[in-house]
C-alpha positions as CSV (number, residue, x, y, z in Angstrom):
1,X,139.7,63.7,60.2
2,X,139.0,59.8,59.8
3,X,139.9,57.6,62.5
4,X,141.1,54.0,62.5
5,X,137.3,53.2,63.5
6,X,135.2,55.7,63.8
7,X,132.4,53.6,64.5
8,X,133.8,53.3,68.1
9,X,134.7,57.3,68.2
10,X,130.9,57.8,67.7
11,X,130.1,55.8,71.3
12,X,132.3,58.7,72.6
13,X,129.7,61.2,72.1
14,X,126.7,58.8,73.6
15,X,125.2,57.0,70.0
16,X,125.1,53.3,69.4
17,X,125.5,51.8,65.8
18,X,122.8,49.1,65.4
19,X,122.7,47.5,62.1
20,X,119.8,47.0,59.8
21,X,119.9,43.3,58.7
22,X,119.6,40.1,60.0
23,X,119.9,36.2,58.3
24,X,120.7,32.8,59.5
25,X,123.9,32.9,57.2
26,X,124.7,36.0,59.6
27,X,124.6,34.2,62.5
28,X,125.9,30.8,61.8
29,X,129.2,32.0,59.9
30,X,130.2,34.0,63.1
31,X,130.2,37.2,61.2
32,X,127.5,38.6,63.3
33,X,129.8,38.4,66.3
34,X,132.8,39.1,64.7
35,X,130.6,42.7,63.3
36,X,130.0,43.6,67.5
37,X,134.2,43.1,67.5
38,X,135.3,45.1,65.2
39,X,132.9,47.0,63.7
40,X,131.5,47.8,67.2
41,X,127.6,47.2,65.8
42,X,125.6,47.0,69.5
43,X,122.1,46.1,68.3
44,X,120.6,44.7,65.6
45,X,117.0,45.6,63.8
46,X,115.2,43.3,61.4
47,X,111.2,43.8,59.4
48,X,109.7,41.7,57.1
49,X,111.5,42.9,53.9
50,X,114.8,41.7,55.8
51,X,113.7,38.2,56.3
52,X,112.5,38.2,52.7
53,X,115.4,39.0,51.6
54,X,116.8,36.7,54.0
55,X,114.7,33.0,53.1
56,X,113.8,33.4,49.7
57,X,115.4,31.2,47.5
58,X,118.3,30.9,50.7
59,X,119.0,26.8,50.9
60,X,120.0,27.3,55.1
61,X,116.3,27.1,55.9
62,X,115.1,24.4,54.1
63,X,115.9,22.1,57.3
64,X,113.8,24.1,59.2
65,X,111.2,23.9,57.2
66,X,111.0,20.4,56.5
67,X,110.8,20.0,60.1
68,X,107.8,22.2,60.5
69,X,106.2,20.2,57.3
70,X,106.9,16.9,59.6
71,X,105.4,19.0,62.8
72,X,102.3,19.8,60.6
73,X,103.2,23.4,61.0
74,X,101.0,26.1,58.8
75,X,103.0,28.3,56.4
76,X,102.6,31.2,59.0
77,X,103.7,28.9,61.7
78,X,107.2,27.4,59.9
79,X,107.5,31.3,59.1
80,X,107.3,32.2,63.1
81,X,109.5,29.4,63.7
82,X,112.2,30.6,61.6
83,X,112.4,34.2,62.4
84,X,112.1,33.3,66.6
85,X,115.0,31.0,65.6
86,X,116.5,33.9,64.4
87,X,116.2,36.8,66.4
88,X,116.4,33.9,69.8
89,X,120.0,32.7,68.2
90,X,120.7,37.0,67.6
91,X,119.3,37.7,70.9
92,X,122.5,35.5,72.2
93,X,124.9,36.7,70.4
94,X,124.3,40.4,72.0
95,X,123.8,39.5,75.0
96,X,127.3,40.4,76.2
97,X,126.6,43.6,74.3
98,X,123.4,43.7,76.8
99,X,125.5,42.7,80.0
100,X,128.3,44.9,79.3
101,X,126.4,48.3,78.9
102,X,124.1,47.5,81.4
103,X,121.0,46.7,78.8
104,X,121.1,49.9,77.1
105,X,122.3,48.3,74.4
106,X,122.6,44.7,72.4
107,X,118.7,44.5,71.4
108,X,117.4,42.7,68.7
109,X,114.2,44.4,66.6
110,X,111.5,42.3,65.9
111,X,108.4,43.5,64.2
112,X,104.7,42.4,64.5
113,X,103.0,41.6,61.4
114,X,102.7,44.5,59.4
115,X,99.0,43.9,58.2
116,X,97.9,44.3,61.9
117,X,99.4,47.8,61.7
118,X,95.9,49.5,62.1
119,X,94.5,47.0,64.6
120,X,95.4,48.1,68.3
121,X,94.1,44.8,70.0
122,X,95.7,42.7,67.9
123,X,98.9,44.3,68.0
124,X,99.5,44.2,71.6
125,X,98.4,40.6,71.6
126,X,101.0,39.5,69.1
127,X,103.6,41.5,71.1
128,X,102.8,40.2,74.4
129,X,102.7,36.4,72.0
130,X,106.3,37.6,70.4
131,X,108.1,38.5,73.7
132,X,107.2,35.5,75.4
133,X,108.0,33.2,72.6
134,X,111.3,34.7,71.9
135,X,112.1,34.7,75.8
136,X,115.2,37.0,75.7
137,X,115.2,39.8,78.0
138,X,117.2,41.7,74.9
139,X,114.7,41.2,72.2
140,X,112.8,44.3,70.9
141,X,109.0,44.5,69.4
142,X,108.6,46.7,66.9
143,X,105.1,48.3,66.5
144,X,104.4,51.0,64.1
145,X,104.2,54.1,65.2
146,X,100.5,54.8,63.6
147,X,97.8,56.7,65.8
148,X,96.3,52.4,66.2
149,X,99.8,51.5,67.4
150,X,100.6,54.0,70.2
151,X,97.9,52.8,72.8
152,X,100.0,49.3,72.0
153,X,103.0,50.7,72.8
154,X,101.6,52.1,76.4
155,X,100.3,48.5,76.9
156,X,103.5,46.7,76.2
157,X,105.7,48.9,78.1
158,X,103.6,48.4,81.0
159,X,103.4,44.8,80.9
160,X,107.3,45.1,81.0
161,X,107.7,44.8,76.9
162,X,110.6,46.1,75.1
163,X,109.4,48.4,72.3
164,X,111.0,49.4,69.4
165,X,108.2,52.4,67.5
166,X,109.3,52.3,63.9
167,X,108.3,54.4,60.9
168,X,108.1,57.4,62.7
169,X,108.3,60.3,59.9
170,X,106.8,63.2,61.5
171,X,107.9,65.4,64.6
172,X,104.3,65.2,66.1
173,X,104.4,61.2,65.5
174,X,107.6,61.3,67.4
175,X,106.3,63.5,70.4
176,X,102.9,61.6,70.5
177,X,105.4,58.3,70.8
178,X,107.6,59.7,73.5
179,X,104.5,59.9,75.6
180,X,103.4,56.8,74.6
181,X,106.0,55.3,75.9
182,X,105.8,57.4,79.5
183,X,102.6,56.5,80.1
184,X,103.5,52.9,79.6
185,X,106.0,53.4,82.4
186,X,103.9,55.7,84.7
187,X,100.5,52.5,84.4
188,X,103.5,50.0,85.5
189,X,104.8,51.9,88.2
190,X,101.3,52.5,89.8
191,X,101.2,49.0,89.5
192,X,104.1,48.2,91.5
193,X,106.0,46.8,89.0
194,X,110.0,47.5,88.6
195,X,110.5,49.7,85.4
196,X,114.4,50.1,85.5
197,X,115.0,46.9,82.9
198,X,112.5,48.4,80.2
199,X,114.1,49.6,77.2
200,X,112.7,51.5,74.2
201,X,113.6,53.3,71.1
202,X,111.7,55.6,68.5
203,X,112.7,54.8,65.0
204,X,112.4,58.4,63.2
205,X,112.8,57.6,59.6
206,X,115.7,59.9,57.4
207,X,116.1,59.0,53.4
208,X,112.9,58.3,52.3
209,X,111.6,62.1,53.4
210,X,114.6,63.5,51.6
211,X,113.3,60.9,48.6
212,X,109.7,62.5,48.5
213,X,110.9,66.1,49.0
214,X,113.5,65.8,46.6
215,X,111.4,65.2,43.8
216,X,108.9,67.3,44.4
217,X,111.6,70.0,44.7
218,X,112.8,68.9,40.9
219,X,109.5,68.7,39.8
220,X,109.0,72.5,40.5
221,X,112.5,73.3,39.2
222,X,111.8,71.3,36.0
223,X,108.2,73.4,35.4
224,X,110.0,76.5,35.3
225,X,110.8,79.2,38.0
226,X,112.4,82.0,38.2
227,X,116.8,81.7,38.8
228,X,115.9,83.0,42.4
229,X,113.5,80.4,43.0
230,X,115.1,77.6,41.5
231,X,118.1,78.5,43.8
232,X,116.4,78.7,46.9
233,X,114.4,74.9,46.1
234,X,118.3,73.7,45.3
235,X,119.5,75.1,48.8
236,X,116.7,73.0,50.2
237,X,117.3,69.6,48.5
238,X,118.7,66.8,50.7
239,X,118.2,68.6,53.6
240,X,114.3,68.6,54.9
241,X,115.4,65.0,56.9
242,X,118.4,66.2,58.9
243,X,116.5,69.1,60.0
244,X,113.5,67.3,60.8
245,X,115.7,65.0,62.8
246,X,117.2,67.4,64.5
247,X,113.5,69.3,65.4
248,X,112.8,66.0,66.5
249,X,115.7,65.5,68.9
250,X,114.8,69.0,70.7
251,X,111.8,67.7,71.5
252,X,113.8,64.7,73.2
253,X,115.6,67.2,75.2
254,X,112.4,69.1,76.2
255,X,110.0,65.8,77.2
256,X,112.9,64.0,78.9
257,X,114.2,66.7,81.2
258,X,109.9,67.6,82.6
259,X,109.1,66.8,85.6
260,X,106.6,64.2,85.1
261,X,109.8,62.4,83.0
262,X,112.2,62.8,86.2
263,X,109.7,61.2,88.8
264,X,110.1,58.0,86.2
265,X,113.9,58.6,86.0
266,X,114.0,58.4,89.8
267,X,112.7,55.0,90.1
268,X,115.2,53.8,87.8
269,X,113.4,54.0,84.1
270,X,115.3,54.3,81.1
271,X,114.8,57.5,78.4
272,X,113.3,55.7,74.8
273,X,116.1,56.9,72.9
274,X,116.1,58.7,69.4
275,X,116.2,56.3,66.2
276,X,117.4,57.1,63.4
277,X,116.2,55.2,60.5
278,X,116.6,55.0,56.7
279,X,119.9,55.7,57.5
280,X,121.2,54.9,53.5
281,X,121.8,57.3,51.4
282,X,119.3,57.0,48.1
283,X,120.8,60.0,45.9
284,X,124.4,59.1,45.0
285,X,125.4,62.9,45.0
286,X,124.9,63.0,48.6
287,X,127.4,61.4,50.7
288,X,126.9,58.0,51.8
289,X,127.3,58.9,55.8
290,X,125.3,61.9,55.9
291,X,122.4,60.5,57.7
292,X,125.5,59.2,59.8
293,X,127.8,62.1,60.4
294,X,125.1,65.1,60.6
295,X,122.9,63.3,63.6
296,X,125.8,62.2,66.1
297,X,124.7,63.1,69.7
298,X,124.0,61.8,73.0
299,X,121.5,59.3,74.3
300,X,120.5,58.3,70.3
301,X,121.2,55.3,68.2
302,X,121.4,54.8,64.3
303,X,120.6,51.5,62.8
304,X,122.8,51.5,59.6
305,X,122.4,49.0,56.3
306,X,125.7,46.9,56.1
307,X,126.9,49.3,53.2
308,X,126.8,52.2,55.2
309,X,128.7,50.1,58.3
310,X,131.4,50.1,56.0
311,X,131.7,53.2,54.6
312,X,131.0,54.9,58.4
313,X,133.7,52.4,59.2
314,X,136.1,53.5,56.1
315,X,135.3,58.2,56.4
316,X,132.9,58.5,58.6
317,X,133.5,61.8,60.8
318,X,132.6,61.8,63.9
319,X,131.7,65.3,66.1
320,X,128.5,66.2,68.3
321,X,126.6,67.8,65.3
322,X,122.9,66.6,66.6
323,X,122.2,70.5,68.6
324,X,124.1,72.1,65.8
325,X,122.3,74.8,63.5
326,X,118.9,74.1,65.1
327,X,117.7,77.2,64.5
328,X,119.1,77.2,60.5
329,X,117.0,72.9,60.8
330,X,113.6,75.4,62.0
331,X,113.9,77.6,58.7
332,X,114.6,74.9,55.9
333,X,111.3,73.5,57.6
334,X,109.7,76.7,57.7
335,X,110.8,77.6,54.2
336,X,108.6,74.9,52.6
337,X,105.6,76.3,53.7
338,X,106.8,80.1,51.6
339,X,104.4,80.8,48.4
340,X,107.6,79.5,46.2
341,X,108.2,76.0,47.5
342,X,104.8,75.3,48.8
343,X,105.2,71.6,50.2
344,X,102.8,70.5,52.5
345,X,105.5,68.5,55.0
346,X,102.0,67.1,56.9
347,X,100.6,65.6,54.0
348,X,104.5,63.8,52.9
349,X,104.4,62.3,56.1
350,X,101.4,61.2,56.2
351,X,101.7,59.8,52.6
352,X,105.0,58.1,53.7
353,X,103.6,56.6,56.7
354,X,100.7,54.4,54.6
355,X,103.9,53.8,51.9
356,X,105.9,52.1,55.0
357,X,103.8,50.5,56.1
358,X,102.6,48.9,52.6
359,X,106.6,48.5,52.0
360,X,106.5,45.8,55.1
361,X,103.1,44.3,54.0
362,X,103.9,43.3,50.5
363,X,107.4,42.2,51.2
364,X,105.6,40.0,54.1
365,X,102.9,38.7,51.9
366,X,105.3,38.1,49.1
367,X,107.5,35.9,51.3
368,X,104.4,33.9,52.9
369,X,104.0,33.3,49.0
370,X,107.3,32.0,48.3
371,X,107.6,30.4,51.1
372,X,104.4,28.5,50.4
373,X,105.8,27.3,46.9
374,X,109.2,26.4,49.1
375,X,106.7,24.0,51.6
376,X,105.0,22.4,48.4
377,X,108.2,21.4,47.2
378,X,109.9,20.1,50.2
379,X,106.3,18.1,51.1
380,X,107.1,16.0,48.1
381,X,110.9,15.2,48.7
């Protein structure tokens, strides 16, 4: 049964609602803050098709940008300036979000450039460059979770960066980041450095698998099967990501309840916490809050697109579903390795890995462009 808001019913069972946009119009209007009040959003995550969205052709910034033209900034430079504006203003916003809930929550996602996604030194230089620039204890870098990003991840977190691991698709990518991320810890406190205000999460990415699946599921139907067949590749549409996630979350359960994870937990460090990503739904006959409703449980968070705020806000239904039907999750991903379906669930990931991360690079590339034009324009007013 729908509640009043069940965006807040869903803190009851130990997730957060972050939201998955960020603009200067966001922040200046006051809607950001009025969204923590009564829409209850506790973090907020941002990547570079965001802020394209988000400058382009968007009149707000051209006073920023005439400024860095006066300061003899470079495109990139008036860019930086822009987003640490940004995230520094959103940063301040959440910070009573941060205060009240004792910095688990009220983090703002910032991600490195994505064309550096394969280069490990220069990654954890421009997240050590990122954190210190931005200069909020809340803000969040987000480094891709490729086999080049991990051993950044272990070197921010133990220089006492807050990490954010995005496009996670796989379960292995997700277990390979968890320990990432406790190695991090374990190099800092051999160091003697205090690990109890480090926060992290592992962004494990939902629609876009279901996306990929999907239509290679429709494919098969569409070459001609047998009725059986065709009705078992049916039974399995829309529902590869949930059970993926939910794979993924036992995993959680296992690494952060071993011992090498509770001689961290008893100097004070914090458990990176579950992600879920891609959190709208792309096929209009699913619902639009099943990535939402089917992955409520403890100790996670979901960063939702506005939309989907406000239809979780209008019918979502909250209940502790996330250790539901594991073993049911372990067979649809068992089933599309049978003769009949014959999906090869490595290779999609893999394949949706390089897509993500070429989804932030052109979007990134395509704003330097635009934003170039915008600085040729301004120069001569």
């Amino acid at each position: 049964m729908a509640t009043a808001n069940p965006i807040i019913d869903i803190e009851d069972y130990g997730q957060s609602i972050w939201m998955d946009n960020l603009s200067r119009d966001l922040i200046t209007s006051g809607e950001l803050a009025q969204l923590i009040d009564s829409r209850g959003i506790h973090g907020i995550t941002s990547n570079p098709a965001i802020f394209e969205k988000a400058i382009a052709g968007n009149e707000i910034y051209d006073e920023a940008i005439k400024q860095g033209i006066a300061a003899g900034k470079s495109t990139l430079e008036i860019y930086e300036s822009i987003v640490f504006e940004d995230i520094s203003n959103a940063c301040d916003i959440f910070a009573g979000v941060y205060e009240k809930t004792d910095a688990l929550d009220g983090y703002v996602s910032i991600e490195v450039p994505p064309n550096i996604a394969k280069d490990t030194e220069s990654t954890i230089k421009e997240a050590r460059r990122y954190f210190k620039e931005i200069g909020r204890p809340n803000v969040m870098i987000k480094i891709p979770g490729t086999p080049e990003g991990l051993p950044a991840v272990t070197q921010a977190i133990a220089e006492g960066i807050n990490v954010n691991v995005t496009l996670l698709f796989s379960v292995q990518a997700y277990i390979d980041t968890a320990w990432a991320y406790i190695e991090g810890l374990e190099k800092r406190a051999a160091a003697g450095e205090d690990i109890s205000k480090i926060a992290s999460v592992a962004s494990f990415f939902l629609s876009r698998i279901d996306v990929n699946i999907d239509n290679q599921l429709d494919a098969k139907i569409k070459s001609g099967v047998s009725e059986d067949v065709a009705s078992k590749l049916i039974g399995l549409k829309g529902k590869v990501a949930i059970a993926n996630a939910k794979i993924a979350y036992q995993h959680y359960l296992e690494i952060f309840s071993s011992d090498r994870w509770q001689a961290l937990a008893a100097k004070g460090a914090k458990p990176q916490r579950l992600l879920w990503a891609s959190t709208g739904t792309k096929n209009p006959d699913y619902s639009d809050v099943m990535y939402v409703d089917e992955l409520v449980g403890a100790d996670t968070v979901n960063t939702l697109p506005p939309d989907t705020i406000e239809a979780c806000a209008d019918h979502c239904d909250p209940a502790s579903r996330i250790t539901a039907n594991v073993e049911q999750a372990r067979q649809i991903i068992a089933a599309l390795g049978d003769e009949d379906v014959a999906i090869d669930l490595d290779a999609v990931m893999a394949e949706l890995l390089e897509e993500g991360i070429e989804k932030f690079i052109k979007p990134f590339e395509s704003l330097m462009d635009s934003l170039e034009t915008k600085v040729k324009q301004l120069a001569t007013i």
